[in-house]
N, C-alpha and C positions, 0 to 999 in steps of 0.2 A: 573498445575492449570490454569485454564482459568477464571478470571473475567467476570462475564455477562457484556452485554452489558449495564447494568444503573449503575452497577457498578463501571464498567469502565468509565464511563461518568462520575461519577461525581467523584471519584480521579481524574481523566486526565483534571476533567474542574474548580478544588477547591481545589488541593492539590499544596501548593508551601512550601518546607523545606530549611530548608537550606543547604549548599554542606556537612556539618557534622553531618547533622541529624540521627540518628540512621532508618534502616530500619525497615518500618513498618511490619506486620505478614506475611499480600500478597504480599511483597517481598521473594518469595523462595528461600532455599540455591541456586540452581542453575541458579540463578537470573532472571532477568525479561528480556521478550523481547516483542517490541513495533512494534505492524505492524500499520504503518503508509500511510492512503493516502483517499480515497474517497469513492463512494456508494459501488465500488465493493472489497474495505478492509470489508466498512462495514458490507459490506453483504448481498444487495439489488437482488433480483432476486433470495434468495433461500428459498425456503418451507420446512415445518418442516419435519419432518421425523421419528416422533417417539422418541423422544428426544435424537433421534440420533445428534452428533456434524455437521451442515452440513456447515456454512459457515469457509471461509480458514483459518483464526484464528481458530475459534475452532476447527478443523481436525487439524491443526500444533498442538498446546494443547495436541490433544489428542493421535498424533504419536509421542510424545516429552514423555508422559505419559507411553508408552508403551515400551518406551526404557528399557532393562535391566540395571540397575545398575547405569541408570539416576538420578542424583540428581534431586528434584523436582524445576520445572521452573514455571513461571508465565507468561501467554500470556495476554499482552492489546492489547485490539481492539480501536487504536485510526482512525478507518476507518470514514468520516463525507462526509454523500450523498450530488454531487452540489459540495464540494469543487474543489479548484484551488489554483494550487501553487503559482500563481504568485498576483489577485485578490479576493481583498475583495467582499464578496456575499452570499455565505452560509457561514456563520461562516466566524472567519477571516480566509484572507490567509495562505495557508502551510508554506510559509516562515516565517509566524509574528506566528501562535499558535503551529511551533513545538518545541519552548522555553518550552512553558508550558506544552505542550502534549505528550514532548520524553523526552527535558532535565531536564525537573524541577524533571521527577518519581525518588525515590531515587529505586536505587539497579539493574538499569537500564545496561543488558550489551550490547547490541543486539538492534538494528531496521532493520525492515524491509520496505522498503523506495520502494511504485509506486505512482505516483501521477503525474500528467498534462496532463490527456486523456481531460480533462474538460476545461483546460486551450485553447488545439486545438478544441474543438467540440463546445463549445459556441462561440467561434470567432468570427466576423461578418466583410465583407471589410467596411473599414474607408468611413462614411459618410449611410450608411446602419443601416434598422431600428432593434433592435434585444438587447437583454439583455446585451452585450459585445460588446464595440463598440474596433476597432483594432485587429489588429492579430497577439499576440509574435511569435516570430520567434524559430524556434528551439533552436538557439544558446541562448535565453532567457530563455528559460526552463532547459537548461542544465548548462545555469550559477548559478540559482536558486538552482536545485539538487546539485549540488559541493558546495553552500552555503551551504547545509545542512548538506553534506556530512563530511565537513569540521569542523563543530559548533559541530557534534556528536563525531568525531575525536579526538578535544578537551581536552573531557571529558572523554574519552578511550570508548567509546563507538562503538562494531564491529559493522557496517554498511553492512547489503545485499542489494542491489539494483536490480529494477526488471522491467523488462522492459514494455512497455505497451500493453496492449491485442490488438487484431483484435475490429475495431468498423464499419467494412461496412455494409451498411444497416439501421445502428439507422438513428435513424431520422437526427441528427446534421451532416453527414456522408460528405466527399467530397473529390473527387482524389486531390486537393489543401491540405486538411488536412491528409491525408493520405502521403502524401510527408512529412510535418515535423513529423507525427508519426514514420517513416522510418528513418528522421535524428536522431530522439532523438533515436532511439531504438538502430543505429547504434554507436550514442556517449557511450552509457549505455554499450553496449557490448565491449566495448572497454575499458571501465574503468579496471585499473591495479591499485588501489589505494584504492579498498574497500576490505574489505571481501570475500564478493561471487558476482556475478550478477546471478540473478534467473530468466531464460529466459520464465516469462510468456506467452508471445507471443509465443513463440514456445511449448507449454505445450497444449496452447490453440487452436489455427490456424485452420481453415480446409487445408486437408490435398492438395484437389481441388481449394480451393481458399485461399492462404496464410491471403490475408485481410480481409478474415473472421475468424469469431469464429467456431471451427466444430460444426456443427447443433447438435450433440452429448454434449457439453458442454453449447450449447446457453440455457440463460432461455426463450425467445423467443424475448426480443426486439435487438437482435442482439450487446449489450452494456453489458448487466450482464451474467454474468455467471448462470447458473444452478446449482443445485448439483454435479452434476457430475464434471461441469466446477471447482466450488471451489475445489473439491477434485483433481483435477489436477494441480491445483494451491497449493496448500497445498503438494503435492506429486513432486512437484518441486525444494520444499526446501532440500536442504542437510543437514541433520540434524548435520553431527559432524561441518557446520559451526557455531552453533550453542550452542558449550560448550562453556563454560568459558573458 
């Protein structure tokens, strides 16, 4: 089962129960799983297709859907375009709303955790005009994710974490940020404490220029993904990390 999108928004942005609450209907036997992070969980840069599933949530859904003998799961999109893990701006930050937007869902087994391409690409050096003033450091970012990593932990909650896609070329783009892309991406794959790590970046990459997106996945501003991109993103995921 895949929640739509305004569906999903408004459980994910008004539902708080308590930890013995009975699970609600859209909690399926094979419980729920929470993809968690920005425009491109959201889903920004991909066009319809016939009401074909095209963004990465909903292709996970629906290769989750097609499994033989799968018990039915429930996918939320808590993807929010503009966010950042670390700063408040679009919406709160990922470390303040994934209380309410991963752990408060009851019947919750699974996230799926990318998030802080937004946290590097709006940066700006200190004393510089621009929406973000400062610039975290990767070790910032990856303190933030192990905060999360940890809070979902918890609560028995299996954690996939994913690494960050290619961003050369967007507009925000700089061999400076490209360097903590590269540390954060390199802590993420190193992680031995979660689940899975789902090597987006490598799913996505051009083959010719690593820091890019393959022109085959771009949707063309060189930050979102396409259709095709989400469906490699989506085809990234292992699914059996993904039973109960």
């Amino acid at each position: 089962m895949m929640l739509s999108r305004r569906r999903a928004a408004l459980l994910v942005g008004s539902l708080v129960l308590g930890a013995n609450a009975p699970a609600p209907a859209w909690a399926a036997d094979g419980g729920v799983v929470v993809t968690f992070g920005d425009s491109i969980t959201e889903g920004a840069g991909a066009t319809e297709d016939n009401g074909r599933p095209v963004r990465y949530p909903d292709r996970l859904a629906a290769r989750l859907r097609a499994q033989p003998g799968q018990a039915p799961v429930t996918v939320v999109n808590a993807g929010l375009s503009g966010n950042r893990l670390l700063a408040d701006g679009v919406g709160l930050k990922g470390i303040a709303r994934f209380g309410r937007d991963v752990l408060a869902l009851p019947g919750v087994t699974h996230v799926v955790i990318m998030i802080g391409i937004n946290d590097i690409g709006f940066s700006m050096p200190e004393g510089a005009a621009g929406p973000i003033r400062g610039q975290p450091a990767a070790e910032e970012i990856t303190a933030g994710l192990q905060l999360l990593i940890r809070q979902a932990q918890e609560r028995g909650i299996k954690v996939l974490l994913g690494t960050l896609p290619p961003f050369k070329g967007a507009s925000y783009w700089s061999k400076e940020k490209e360097s903590r892309r590269d540390a954060v991406n390199r802590w993420i794959r190193s992680r031995r404490n979660v689940a899975a790590v789902v090597d987006f970046d490598a799913a996505m990459r051009n083959p010719a220029d690593p820091q890019a997106l393959n022109p085959l996945h771009d949707s063309g501003d060189h930050l979102h993904p396409g259709n095709a991109g989400y469906a490699a993103m989506a085809d990234a995921i292992d699914l059996r990390t993904l039973r109960k």
